[in-house]
py3Dmol code that shows the C-alpha trace and the ligand (Angstrom):
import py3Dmol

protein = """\
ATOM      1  CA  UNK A   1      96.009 230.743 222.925  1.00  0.00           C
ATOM      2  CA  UNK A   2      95.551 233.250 225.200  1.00  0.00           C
ATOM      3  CA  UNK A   3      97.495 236.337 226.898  1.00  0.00           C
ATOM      4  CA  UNK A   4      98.863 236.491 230.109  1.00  0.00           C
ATOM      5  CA  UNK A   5     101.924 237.464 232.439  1.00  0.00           C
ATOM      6  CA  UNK A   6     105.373 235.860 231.940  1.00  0.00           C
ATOM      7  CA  UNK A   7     107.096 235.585 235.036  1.00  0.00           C
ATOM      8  CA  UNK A   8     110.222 235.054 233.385  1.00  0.00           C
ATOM      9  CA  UNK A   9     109.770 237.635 230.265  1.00  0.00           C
ATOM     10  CA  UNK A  10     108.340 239.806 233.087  1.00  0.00           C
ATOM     11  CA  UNK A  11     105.558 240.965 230.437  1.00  0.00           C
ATOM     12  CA  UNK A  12     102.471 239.965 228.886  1.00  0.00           C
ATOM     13  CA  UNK A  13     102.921 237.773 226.214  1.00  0.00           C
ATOM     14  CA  UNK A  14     101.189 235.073 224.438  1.00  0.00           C
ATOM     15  CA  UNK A  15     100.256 231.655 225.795  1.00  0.00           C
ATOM     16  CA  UNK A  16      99.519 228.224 224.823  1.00  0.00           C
ATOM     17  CA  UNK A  17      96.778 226.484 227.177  1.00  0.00           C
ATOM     18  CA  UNK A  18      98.079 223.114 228.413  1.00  0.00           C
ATOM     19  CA  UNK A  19      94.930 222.689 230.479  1.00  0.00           C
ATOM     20  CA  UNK A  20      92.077 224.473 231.780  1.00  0.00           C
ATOM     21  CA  UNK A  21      88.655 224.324 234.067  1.00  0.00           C
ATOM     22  CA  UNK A  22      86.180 226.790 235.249  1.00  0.00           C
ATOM     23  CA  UNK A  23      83.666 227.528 237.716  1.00  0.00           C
ATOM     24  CA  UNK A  24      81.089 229.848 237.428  1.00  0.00           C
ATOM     25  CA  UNK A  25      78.329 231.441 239.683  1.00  0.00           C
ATOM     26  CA  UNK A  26      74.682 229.516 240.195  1.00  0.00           C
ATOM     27  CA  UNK A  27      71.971 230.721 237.146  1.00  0.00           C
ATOM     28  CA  UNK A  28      70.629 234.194 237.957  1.00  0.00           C
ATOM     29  CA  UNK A  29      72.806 234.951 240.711  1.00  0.00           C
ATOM     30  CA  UNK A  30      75.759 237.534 240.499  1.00  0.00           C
ATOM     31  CA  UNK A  31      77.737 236.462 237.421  1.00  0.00           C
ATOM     32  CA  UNK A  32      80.764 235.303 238.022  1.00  0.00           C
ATOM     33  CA  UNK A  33      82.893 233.031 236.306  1.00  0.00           C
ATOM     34  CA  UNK A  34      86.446 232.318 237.092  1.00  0.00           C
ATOM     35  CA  UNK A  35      88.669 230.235 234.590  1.00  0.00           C
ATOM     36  CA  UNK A  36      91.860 228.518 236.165  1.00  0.00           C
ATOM     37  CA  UNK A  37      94.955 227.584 233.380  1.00  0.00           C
ATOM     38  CA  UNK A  38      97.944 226.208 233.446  1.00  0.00           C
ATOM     39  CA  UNK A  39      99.583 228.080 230.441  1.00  0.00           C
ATOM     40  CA  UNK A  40     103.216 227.612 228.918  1.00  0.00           C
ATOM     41  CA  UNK A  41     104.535 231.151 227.931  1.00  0.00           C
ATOM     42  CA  UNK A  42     105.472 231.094 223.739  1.00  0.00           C
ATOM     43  CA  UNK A  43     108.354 233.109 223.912  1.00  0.00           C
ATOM     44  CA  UNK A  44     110.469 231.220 226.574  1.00  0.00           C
ATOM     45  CA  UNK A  45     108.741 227.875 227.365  1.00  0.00           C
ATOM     46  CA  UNK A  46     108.055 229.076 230.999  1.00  0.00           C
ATOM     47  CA  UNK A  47     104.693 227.088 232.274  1.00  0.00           C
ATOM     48  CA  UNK A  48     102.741 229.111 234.758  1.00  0.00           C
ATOM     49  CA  UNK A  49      99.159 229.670 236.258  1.00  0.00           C
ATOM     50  CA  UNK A  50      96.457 232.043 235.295  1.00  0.00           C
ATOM     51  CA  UNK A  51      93.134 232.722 236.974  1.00  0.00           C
ATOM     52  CA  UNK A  52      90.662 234.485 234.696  1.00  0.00           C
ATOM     53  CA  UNK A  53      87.308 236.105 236.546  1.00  0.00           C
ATOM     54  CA  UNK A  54      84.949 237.821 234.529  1.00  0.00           C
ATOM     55  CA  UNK A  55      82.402 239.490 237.261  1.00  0.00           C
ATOM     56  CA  UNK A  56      79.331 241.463 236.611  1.00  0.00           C
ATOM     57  CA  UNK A  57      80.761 244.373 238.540  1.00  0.00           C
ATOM     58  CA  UNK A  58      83.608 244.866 236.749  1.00  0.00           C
ATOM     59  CA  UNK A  59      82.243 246.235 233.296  1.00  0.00           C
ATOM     60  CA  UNK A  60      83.256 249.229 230.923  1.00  0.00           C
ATOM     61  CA  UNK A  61      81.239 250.095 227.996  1.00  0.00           C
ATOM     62  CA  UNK A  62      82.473 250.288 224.271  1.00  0.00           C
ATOM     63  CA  UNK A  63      81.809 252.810 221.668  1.00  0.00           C
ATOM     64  CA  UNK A  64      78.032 251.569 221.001  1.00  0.00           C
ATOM     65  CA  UNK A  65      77.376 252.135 224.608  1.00  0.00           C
ATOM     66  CA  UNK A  66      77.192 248.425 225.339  1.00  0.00           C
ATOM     67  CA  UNK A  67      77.971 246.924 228.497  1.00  0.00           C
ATOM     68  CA  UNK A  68      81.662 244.605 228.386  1.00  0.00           C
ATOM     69  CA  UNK A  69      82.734 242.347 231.083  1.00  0.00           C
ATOM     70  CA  UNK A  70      86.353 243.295 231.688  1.00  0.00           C
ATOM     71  CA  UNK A  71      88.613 239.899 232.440  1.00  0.00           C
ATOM     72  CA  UNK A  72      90.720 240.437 235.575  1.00  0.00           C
ATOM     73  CA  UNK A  73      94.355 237.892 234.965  1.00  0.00           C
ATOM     74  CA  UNK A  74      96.008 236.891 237.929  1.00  0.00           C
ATOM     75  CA  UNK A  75      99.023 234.823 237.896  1.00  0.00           C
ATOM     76  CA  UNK A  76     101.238 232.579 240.223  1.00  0.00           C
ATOM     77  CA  UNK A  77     103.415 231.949 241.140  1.00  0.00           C
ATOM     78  CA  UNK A  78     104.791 235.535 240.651  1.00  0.00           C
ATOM     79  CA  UNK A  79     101.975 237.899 240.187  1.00  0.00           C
ATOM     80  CA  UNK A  80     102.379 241.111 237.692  1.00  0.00           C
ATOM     81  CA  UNK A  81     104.593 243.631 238.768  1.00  0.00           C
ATOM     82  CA  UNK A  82     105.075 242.015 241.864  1.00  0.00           C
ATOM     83  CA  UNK A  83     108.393 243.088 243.477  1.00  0.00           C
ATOM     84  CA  UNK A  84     111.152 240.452 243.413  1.00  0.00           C
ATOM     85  CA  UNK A  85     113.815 241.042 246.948  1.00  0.00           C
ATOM     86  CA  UNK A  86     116.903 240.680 247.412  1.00  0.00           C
ATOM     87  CA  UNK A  87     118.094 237.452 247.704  1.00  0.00           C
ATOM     88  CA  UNK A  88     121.609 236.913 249.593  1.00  0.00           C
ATOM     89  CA  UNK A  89     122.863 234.695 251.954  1.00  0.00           C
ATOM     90  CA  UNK A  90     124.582 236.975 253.016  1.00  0.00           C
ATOM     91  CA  UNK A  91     122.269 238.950 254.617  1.00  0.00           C
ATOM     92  CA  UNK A  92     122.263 237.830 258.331  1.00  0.00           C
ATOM     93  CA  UNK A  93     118.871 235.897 258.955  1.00  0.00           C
ATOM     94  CA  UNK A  94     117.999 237.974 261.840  1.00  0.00           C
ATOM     95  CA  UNK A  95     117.206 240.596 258.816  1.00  0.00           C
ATOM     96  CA  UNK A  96     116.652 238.550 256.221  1.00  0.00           C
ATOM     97  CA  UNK A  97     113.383 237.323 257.872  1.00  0.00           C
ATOM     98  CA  UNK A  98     111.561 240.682 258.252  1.00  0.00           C
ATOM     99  CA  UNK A  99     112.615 241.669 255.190  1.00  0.00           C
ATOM    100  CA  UNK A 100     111.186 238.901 252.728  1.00  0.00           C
ATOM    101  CA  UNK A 101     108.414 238.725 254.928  1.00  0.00           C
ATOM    102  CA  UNK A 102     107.703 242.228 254.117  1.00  0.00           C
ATOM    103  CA  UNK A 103     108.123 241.893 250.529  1.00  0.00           C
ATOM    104  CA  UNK A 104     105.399 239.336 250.409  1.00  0.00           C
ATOM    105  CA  UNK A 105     102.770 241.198 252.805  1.00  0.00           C
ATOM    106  CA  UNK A 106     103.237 244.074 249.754  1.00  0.00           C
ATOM    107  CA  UNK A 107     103.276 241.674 246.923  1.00  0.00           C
ATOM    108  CA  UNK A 108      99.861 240.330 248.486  1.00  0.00           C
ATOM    109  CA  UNK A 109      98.981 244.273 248.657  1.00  0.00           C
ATOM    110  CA  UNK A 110      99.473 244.551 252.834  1.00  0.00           C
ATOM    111  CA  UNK A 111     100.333 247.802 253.159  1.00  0.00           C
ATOM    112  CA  UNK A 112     100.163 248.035 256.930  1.00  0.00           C
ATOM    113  CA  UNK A 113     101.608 244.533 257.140  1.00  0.00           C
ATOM    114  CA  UNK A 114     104.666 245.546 255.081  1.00  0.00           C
ATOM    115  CA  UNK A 115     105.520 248.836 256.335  1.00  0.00           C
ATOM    116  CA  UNK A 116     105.258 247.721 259.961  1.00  0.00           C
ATOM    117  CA  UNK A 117     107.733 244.684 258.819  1.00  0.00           C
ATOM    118  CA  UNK A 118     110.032 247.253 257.309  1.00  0.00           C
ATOM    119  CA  UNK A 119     110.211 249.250 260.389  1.00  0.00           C
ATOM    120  CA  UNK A 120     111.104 245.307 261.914  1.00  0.00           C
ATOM    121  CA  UNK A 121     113.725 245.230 259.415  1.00  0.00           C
ATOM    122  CA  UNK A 122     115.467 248.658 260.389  1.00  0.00           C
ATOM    123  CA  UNK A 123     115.203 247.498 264.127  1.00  0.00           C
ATOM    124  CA  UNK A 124     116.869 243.782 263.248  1.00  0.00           C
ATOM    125  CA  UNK A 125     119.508 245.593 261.442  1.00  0.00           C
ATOM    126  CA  UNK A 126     120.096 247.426 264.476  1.00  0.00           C
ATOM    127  CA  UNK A 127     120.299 244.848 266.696  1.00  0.00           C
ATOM    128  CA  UNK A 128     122.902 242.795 264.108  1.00  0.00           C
ATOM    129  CA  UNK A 129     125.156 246.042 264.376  1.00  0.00           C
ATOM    130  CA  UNK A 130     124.745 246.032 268.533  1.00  0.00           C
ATOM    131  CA  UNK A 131     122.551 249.283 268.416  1.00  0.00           C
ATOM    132  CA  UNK A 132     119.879 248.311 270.926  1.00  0.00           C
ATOM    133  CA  UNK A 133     119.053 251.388 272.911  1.00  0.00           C
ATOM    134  CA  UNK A 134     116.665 253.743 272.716  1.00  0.00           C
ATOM    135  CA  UNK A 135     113.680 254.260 270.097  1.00  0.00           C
ATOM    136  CA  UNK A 136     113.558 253.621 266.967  1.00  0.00           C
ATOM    137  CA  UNK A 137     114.504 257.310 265.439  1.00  0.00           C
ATOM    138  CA  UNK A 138     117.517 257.388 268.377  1.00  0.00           C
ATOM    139  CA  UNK A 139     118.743 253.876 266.629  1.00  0.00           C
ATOM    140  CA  UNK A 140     118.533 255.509 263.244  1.00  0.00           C
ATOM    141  CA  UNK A 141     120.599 258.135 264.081  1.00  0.00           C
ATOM    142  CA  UNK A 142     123.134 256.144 265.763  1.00  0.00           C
ATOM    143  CA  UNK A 143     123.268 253.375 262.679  1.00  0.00           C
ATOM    144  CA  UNK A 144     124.213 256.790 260.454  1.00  0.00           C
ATOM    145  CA  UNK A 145     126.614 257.992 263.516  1.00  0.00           C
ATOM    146  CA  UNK A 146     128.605 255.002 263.427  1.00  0.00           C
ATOM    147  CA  UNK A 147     128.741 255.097 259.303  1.00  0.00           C
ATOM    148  CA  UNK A 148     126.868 251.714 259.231  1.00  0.00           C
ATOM    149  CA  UNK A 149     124.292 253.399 256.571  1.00  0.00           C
ATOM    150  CA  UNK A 150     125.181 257.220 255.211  1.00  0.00           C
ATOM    151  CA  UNK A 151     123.776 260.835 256.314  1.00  0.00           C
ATOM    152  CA  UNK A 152     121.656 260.731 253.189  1.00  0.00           C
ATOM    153  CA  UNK A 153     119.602 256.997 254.033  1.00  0.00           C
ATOM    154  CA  UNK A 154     119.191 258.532 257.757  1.00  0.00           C
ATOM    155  CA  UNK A 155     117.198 261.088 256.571  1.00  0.00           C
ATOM    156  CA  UNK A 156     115.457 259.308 254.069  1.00  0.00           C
ATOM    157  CA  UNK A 157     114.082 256.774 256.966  1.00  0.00           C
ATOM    158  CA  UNK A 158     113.304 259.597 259.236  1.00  0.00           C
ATOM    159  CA  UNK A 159     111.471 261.204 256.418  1.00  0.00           C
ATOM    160  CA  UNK A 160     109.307 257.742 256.186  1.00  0.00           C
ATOM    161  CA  UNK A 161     106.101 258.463 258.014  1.00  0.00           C
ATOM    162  CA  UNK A 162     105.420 255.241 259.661  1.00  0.00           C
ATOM    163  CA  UNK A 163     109.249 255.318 260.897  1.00  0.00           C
ATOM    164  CA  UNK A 164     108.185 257.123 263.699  1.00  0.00           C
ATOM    165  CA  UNK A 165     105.369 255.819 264.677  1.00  0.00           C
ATOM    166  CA  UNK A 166     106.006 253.313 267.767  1.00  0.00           C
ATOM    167  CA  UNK A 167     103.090 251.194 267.315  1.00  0.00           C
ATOM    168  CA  UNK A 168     100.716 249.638 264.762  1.00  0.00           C
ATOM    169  CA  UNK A 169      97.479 251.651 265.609  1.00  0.00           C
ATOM    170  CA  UNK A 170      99.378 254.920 265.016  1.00  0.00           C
ATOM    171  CA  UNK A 171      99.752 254.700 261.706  1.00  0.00           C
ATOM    172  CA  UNK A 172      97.976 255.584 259.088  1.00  0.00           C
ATOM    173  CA  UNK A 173      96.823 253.842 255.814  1.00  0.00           C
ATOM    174  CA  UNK A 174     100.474 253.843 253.991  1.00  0.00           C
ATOM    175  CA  UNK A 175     100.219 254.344 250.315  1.00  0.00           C
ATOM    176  CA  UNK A 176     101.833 252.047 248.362  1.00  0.00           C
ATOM    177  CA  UNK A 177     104.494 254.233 246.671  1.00  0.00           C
ATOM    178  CA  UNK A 178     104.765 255.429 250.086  1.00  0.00           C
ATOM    179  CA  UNK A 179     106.111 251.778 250.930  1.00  0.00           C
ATOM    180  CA  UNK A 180     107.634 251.082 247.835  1.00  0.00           C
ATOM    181  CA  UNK A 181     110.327 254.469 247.925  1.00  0.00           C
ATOM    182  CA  UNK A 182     110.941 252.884 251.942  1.00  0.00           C
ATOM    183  CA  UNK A 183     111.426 249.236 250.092  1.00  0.00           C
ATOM    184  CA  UNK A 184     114.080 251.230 247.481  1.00  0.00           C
ATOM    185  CA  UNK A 185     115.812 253.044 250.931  1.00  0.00           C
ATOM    186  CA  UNK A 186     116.575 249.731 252.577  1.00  0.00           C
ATOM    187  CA  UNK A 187     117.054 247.439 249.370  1.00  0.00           C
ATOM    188  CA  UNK A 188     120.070 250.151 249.218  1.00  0.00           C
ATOM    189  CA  UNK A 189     121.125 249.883 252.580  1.00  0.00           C
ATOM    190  CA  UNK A 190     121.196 245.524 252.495  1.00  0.00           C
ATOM    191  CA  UNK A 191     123.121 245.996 249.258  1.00  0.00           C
ATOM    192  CA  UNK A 192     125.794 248.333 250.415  1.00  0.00           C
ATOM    193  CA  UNK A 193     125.897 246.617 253.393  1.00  0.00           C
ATOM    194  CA  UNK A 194     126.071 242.758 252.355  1.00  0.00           C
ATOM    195  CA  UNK A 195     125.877 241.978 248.765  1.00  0.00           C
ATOM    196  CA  UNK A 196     128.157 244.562 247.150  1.00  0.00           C
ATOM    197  CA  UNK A 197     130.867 244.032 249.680  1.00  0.00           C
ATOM    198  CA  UNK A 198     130.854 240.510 249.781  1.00  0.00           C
ATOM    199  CA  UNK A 199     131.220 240.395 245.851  1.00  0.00           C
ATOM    200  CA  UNK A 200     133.773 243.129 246.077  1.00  0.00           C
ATOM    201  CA  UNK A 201     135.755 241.281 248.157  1.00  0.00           C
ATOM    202  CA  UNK A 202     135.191 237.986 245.933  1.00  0.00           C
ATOM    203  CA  UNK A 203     136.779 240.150 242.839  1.00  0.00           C
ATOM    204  CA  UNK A 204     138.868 242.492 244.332  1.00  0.00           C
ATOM    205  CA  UNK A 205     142.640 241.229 246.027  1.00  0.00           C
ATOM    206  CA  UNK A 206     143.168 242.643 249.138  1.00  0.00           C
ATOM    207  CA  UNK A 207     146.570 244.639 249.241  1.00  0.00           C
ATOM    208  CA  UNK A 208     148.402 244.475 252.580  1.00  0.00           C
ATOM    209  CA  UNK A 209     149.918 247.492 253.526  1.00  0.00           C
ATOM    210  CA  UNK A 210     153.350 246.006 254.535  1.00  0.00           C
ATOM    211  CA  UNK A 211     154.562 243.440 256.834  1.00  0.00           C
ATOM    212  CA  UNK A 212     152.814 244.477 259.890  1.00  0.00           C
ATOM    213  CA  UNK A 213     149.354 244.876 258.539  1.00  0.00           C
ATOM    214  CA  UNK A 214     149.501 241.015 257.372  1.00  0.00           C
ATOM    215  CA  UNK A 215     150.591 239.958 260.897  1.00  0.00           C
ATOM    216  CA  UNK A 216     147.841 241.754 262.554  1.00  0.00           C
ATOM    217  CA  UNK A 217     145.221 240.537 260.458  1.00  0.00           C
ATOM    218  CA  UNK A 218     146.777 237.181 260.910  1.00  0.00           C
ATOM    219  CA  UNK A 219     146.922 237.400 264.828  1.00  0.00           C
ATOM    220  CA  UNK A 220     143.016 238.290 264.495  1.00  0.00           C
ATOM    221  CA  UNK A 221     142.219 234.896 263.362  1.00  0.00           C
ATOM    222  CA  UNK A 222     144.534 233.186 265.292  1.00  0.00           C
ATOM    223  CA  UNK A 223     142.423 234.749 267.823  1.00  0.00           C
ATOM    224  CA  UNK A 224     139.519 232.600 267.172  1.00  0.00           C
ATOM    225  CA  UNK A 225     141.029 229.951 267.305  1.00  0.00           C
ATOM    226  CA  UNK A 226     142.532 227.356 269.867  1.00  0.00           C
ATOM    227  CA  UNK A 227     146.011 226.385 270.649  1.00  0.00           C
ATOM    228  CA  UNK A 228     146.615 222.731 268.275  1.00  0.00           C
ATOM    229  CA  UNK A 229     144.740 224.082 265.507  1.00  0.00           C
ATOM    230  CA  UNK A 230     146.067 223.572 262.135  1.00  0.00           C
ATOM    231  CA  UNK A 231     146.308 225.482 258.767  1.00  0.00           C
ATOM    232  CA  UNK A 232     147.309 227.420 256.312  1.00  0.00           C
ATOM    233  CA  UNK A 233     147.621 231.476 256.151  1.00  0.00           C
ATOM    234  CA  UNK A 234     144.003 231.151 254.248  1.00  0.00           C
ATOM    235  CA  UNK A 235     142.598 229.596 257.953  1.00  0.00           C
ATOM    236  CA  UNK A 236     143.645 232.832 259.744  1.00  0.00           C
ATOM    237  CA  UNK A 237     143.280 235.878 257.066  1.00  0.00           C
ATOM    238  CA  UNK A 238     139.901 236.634 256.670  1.00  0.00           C
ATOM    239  CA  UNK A 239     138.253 235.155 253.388  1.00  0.00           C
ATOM    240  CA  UNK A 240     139.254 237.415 250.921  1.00  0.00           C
ATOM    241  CA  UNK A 241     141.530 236.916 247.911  1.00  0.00           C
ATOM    242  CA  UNK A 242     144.749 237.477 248.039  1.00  0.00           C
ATOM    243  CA  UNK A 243     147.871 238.078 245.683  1.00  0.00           C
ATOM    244  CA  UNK A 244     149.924 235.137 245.802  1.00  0.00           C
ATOM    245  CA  UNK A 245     153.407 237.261 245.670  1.00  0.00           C
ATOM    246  CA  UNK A 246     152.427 239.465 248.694  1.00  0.00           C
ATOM    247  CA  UNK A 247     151.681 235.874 250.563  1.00  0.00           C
ATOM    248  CA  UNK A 248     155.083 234.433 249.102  1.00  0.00           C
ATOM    249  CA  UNK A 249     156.613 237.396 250.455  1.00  0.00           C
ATOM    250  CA  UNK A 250     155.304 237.710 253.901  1.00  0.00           C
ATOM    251  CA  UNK A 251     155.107 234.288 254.841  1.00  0.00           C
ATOM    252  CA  UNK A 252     158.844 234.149 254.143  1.00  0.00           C
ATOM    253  CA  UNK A 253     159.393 236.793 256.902  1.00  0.00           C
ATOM    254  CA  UNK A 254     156.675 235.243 259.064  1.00  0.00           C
ATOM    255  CA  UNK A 255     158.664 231.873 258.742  1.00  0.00           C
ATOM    256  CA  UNK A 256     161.581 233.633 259.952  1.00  0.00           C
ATOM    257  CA  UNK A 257     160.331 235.072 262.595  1.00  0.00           C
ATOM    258  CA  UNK A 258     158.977 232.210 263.751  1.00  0.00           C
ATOM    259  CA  UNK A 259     162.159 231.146 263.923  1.00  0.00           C
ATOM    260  CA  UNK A 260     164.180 233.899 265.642  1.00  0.00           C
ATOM    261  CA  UNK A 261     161.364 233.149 268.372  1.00  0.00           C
ATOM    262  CA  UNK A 262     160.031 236.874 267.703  1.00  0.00           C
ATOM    263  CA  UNK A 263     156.458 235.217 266.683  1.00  0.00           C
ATOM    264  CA  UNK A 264     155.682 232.351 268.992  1.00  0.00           C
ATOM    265  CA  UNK A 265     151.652 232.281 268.295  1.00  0.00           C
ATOM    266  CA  UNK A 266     152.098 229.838 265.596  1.00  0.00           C
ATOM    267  CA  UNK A 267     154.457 226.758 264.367  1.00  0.00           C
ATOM    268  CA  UNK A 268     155.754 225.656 261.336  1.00  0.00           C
ATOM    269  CA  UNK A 269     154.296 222.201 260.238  1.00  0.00           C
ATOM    270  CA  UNK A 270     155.983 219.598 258.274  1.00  0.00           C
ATOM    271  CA  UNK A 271     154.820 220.299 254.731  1.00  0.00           C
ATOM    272  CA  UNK A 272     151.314 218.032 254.197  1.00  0.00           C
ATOM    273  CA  UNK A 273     150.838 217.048 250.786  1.00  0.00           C
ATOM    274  CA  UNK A 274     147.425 218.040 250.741  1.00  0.00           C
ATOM    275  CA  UNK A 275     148.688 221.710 251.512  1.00  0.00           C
ATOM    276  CA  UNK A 276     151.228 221.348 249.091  1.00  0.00           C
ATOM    277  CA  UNK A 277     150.794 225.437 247.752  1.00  0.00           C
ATOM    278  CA  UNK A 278     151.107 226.768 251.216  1.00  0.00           C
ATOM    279  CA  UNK A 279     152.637 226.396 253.987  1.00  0.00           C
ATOM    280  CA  UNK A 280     150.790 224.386 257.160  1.00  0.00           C
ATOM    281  CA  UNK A 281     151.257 226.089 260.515  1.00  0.00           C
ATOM    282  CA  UNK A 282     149.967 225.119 263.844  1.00  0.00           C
ATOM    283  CA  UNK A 283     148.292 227.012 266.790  1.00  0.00           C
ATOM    284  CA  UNK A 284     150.575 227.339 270.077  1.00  0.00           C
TER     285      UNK A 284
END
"""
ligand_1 = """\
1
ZN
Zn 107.971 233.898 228.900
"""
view = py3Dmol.view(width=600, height=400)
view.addModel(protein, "pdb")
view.setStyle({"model": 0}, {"cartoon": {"style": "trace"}})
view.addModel(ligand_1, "xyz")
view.setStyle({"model": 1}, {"stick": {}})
view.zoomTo()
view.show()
């Protein structure tokens, strides 16, 4: 039994050794002796890996004054507080990339790595909201201007040193909390951005306004599309949900409209079984 990290308790708790073997450093050489385990976590089953080194160097001295060998635990996959990201589809890949990339160069204790990937980040956002010109601190400014992140985020990635800096060898040795408070800036930004609006729309129904406000959203979808295409209301509206009344109610008027000849972008289709809650309409 020994103890170790829990990935999944996400502390240290006590192990059960399933297996173990260790290599140590040739006879009076540097000692050096590192144990490798794969260990299965008592409180929740979990089995893991943990590297044990005991090194010379590494020694503290108890109350007698003798010398102790202080064991250093790693373990993998996830190492101790190592820093989980975000994980969304959602977030366009263009993003995504720098960002978890990022993540792991400071989970593998990369400081330069990671900060210059989190200035890569802020740039890839920019270039998924069509801000391309100028420098980096111009793009910043114009990603706040536009509302895409708020006045309080823009100054708290100016305020990040290494922000600034255009290029690698003008930085200097970021500190880790440094890096981490940047991390916490743009882990807020993805989230407001992509995850907490895409669940928001997932819980919340949208409410249309009146009449008018459904058609145009409708005729927005109907613009990506091509003449023959064939659906219901759900093809068209963006993906959101929707209260069933308010579609009951509009695609009544939208029917007769069609009708009158006052809506021509769409036809009615003969009702398809398959489509059976909603009505089918076709793309003219
Ligand atoms: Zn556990």
């Amino acid at each position: 039994m020994i103890d170790c990290y829990c990935p999944v308790c996400k502390h240290r708790t006590h192990h059960q050794v399933l297996g173990e073997g260790k290599n140590l450093s040739p006879e009076d050489d540097y000692y050096y002796s590192a144990t490798y385990r794969v260990v299965k976590c008592c409180g929740c089953d979990h089995v893991s890996f943990d590297l044990e080194v005991f090194e010379e160097g590494n020694v503290e001295y108890d109350q007698d004054g003798n010398e102790v060998i202080i064991p250093v635990h790693t373990a993998y996959p996830v190492k101790e507080n190592s820093i989980e990201p975000l994980r969304s589809w959602e977030i366009p890949s263009l993003i995504s990339r720098a960002y978890s990339e990022s993540v792991e160069a400071l989970n593998n204790g990369s400081l330069l790595l990671a900060s210059i990937g989190f200035r890569a980040t802020i740039e890839a956002l920019c270039i998924e909201k069509g801000i391309t010109k100028g420098n980096l601190e111009k793009k910043i400014d114009e990603l706040s201007k536009k509302g895409i992140i708020t006045a309080l985020d823009c100054e708290r990635l100016h305020a990040a040193r290494f922000m600034g800096n255009e290029s690698a060898h003008q930085m200097e040795k970021p500190d880790r909390e440094h890096v981490l408070t940047v991390l916490e800036v743009i882990n807020n930004i993805l989230n407001n951005l992509y995850i907490i609006d895409k669940k928001f729309k997932e819980v919340i129904e949208y409410r249309f306004k009146n009449y008018d406000d459904f058609q145009s959203l409708l005729e927005k979808g109907i613009d990506e599309h091509k003449k023959g295409d064939e659906g219901t209301v759900y093809l068209f509206l963006p993906e959101r949900k929707y209260r069933k009344e308010d579609l009951d109610k509009f695609e009544d008027e939208l029917q007769q409209r069609i009708a009158n000849k006052k809506f021509t972008r769409l036809s009615v289709l003969p009702k398809k079984p398959e489509s059976k809650f909603r009505q089918g309409y076709r793309v003219e």
